[in-house]
C-alpha positions as CSV (number, residue, x, y, z in Angstrom):
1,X,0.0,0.0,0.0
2,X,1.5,3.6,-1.0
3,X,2.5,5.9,1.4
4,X,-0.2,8.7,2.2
5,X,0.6,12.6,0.1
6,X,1.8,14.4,2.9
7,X,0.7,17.9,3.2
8,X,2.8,21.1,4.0
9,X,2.1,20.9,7.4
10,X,3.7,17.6,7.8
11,X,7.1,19.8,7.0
12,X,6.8,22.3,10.2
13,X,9.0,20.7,12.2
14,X,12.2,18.4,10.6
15,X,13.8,16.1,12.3
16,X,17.0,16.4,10.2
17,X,18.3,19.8,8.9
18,X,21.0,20.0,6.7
19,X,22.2,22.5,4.4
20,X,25.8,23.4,2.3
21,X,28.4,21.1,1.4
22,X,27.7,17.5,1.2
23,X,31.2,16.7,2.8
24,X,32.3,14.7,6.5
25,X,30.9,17.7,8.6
26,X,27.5,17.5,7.1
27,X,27.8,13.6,7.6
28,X,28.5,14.1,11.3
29,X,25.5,16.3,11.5
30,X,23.3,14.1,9.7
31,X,24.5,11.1,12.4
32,X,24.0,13.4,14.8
33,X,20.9,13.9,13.9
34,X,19.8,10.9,12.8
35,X,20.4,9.3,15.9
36,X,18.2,12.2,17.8
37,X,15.5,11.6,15.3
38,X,12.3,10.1,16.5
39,X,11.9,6.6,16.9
40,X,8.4,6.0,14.8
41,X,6.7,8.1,13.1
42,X,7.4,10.8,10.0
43,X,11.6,11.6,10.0
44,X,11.7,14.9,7.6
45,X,15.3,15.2,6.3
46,X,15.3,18.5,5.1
47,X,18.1,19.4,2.3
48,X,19.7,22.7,0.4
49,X,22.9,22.2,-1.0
50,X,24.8,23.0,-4.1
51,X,26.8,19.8,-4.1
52,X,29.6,18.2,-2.5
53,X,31.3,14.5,-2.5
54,X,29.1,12.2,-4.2
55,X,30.4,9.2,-1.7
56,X,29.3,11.3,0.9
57,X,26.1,11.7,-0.2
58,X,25.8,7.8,-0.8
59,X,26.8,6.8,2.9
60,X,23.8,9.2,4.0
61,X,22.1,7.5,1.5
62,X,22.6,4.2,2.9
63,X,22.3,5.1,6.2
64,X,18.3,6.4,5.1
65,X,18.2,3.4,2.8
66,X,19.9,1.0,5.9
67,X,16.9,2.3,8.9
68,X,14.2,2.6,6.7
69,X,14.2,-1.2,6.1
70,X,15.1,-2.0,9.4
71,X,12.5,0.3,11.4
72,X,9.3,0.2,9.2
73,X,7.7,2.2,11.9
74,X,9.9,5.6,10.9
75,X,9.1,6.8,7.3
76,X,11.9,8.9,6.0
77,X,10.8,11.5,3.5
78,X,13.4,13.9,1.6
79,X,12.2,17.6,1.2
80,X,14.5,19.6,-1.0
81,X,15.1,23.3,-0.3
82,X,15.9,26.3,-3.1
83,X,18.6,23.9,-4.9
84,X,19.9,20.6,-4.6
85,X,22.6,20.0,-6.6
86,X,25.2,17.1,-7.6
87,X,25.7,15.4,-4.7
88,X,22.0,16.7,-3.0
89,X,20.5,14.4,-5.8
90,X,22.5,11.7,-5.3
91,X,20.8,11.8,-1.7
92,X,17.8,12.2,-2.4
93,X,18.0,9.1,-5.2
94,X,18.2,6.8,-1.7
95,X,14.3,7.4,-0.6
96,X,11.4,5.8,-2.1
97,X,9.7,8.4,-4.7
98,X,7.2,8.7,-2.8
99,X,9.1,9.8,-0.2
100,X,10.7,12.9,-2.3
101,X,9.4,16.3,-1.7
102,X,10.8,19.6,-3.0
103,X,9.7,23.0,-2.1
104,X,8.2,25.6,-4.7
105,X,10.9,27.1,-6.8
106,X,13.7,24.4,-5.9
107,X,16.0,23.1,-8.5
108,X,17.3,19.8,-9.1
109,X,21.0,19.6,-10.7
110,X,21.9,15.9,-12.9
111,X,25.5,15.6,-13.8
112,X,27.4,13.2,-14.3
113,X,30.6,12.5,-11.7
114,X,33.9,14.5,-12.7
115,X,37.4,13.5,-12.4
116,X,40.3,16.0,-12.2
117,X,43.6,13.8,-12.4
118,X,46.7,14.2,-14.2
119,X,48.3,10.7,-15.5
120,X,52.6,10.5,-15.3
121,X,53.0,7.5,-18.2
122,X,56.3,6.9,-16.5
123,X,59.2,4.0,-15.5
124,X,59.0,0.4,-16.4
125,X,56.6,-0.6,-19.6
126,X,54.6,-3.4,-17.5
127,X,54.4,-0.8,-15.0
128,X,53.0,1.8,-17.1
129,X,50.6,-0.4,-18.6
130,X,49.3,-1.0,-14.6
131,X,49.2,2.4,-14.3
132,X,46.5,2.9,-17.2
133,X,44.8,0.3,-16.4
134,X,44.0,1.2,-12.5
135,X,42.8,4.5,-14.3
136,X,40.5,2.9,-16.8
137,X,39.7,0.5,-14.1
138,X,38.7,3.9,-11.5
139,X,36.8,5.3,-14.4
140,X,34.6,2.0,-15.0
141,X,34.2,2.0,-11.2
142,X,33.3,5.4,-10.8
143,X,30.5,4.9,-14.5
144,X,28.8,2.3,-12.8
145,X,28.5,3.8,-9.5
146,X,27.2,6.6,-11.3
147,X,24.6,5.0,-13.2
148,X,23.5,3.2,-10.1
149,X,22.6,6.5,-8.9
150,X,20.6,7.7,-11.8
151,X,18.7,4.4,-11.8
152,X,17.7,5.1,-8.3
153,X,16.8,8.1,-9.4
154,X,14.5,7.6,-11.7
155,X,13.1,4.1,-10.6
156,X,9.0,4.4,-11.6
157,X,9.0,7.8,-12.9
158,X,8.3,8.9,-16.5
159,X,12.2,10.1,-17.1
160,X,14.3,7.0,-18.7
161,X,17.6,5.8,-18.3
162,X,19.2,6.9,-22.3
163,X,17.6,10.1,-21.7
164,X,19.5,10.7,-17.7
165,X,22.6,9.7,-19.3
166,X,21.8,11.7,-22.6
167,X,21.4,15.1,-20.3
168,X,23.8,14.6,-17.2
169,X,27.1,15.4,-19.2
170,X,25.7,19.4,-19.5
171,X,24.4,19.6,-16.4
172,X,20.7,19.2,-16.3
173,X,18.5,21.4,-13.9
174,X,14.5,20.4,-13.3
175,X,12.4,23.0,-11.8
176,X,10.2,21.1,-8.7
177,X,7.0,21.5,-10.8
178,X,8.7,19.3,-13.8
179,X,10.4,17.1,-11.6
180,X,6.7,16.4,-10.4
181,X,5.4,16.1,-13.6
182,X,8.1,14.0,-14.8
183,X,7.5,12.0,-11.6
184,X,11.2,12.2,-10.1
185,X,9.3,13.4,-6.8
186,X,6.0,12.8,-4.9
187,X,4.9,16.3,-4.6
188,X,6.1,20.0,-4.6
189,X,4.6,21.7,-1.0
């Protein structure tokens, strides 16, 4: 049986509040937090970030993903503030759909993960060969981690896979009202 639509008023008071960088402070918050949180009943993480560290952003995701399974009597629902960006998806990708709330006006940013490395092709031939292929083998990692993410994402909404991985390379920004429409999220309050 779904979830009921929760209304605005449900949103008054959250349990979690986090907002900035999605980076080991915001974790220990969230922990923090989480442990505080009530023990049954609606647990609102409330979110407004313009990014951060993606793995960050998965470990708070497992933790949500970890208690919600564990405790049926909490219901975690995500409500996204003004922008959530990059790693502020990511999260949000780790509750149920119909768990996802965003506020009027907020804006969802898709990309896809970046790397920023330099590669010395340097000594030894067998050695250099190990090299490149520990690269090739971090950037296969990192694609499939990734797309894990975006499937998360947009498990039983209207947006597919192709198109996700079609938009995420230029950055792709949903207003709340299209993300609704598009059904990424439950509701925009």
């Amino acid at each position: 049986m779904p979830a009921p639509r929760l209304t605005p008023a449900d949103f008054r008071y959250p349990a979690i509040l986090l907002a900035g960088t999605v980076d080991y402070a915001m974790y220990a918050n969230f922990r923090g937090q989480l442990i505080n949180a009530p023990t049954e009943g609606l647990i609102v993480v409330e979110l407004s970030t313009l990014g951060g560290d993606p793995e960050v952003a998965r470990m708070m995701g497992e933790d949500v993903r970890f208690h919600s399974e564990a405790e049926p009597r909490r219901r975690f629902v995500f409500l996204g503030k003004a922008a959530i960006y990059s790693a502020g998806t990511t999260f949000m990708s780790f509750f149920a759909r119909e768990n996802r709330y965003l506020t009027r006006g907020t804006r969802l940013m898709i990309h896809e993960r970046k790397m920023d490395k330099t590669l010395t092709v340097e000594g030894p031939l067998t050695t250099c060969i190990a090299s490149l292929e520990a690269t090739l083998n971090e950037i296969r990692a990192s694609i499939d981690i990734q797309n894990e993410g975006f499937q998360n994402l947009v498990a039983g909404s209207m947006v597919t896979m192709e198109e996700v991985l079609e938009r995420a390379p230029s950055n792709w920004y949903i207003e709340a009202a299209e993300a609704e429409a598009l059904g990424l999220i439950e509701a925009v309050v």
